[in-house]
C-alpha positions as CSV (number, residue, x, y, z in Angstrom):
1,X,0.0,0.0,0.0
2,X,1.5,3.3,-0.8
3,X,2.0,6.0,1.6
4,X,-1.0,8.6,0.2
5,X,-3.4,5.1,0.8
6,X,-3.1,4.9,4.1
7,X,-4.5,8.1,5.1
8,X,-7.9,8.5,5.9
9,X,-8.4,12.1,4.0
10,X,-7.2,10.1,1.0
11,X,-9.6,7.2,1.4
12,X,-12.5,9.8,2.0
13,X,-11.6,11.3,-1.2
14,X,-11.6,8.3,-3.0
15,X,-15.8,7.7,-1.7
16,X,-16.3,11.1,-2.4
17,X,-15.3,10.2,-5.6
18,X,-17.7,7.6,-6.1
19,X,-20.6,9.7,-4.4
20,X,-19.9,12.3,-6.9
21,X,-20.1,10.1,-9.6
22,X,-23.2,8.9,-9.1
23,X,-24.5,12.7,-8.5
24,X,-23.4,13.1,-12.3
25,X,-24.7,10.5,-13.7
26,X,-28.4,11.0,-12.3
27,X,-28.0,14.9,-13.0
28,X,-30.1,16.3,-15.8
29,X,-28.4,16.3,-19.4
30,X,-28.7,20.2,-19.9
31,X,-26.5,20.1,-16.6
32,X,-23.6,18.2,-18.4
33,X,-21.0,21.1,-18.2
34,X,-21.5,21.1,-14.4
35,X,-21.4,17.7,-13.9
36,X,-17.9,17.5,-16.1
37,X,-16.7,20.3,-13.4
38,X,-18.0,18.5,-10.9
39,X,-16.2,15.0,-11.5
40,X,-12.6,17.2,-12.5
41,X,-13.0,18.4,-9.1
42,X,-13.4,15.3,-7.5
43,X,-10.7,13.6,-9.0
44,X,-8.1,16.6,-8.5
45,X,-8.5,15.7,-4.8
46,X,-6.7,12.5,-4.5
47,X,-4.6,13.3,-7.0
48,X,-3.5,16.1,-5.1
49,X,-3.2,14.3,-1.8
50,X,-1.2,10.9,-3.8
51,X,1.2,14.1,-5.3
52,X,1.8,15.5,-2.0
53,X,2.4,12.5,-0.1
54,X,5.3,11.8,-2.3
55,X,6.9,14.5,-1.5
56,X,10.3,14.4,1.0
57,X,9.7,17.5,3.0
58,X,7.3,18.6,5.4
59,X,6.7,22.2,3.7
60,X,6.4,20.7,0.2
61,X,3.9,18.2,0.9
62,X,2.1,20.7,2.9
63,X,1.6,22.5,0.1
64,X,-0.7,19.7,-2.0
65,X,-2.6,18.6,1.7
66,X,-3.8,22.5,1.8
C-alpha cells in the first residue's frame, strides 16, 4: 500500500469520488457542463493528496494537503 493510501483524507476522497459520480450520472443532461466540473473536481483531490504525499519535506507536501 503506498504512503497517500493509508491516510484516511485520501480514502474519504476516493468515496467522495464515487458519491460524486453517481450525482453526475443522475443529473439532468442540460447540466452536463456542471457535472464534467464536478467529476474534475473530485478527481483533482486525491490526486492532489497521492502528489503530495510523495513529496520528501514537510513544507512541500504541505503545500498539495492544503
Amino acid at each position: 500500500m503506498l504512503a497517500d493510501q493509508k491516510l484516511d483524507v485520501y480514502r474519504r476522497a476516493i468515496e467522495f469520488l464515487a458519491l460524486a459520480s453517481q450525482i453526475a450520472t443522475s443529473a439532468p443532461r442540460e447540466n452536463s457542463f456542471l457535472t464534467e466540473e464536478l467529476n474534475r473536481a473530485a478527481l483533482s483531490i486525491p490526486w492532489n493528496i497521492a502528489e503530495g504525499a510523495g513529496r520528501f519535506g514537510a513544507p512541500d507536501g504541505a503545500r498539495f494537503y492544503s
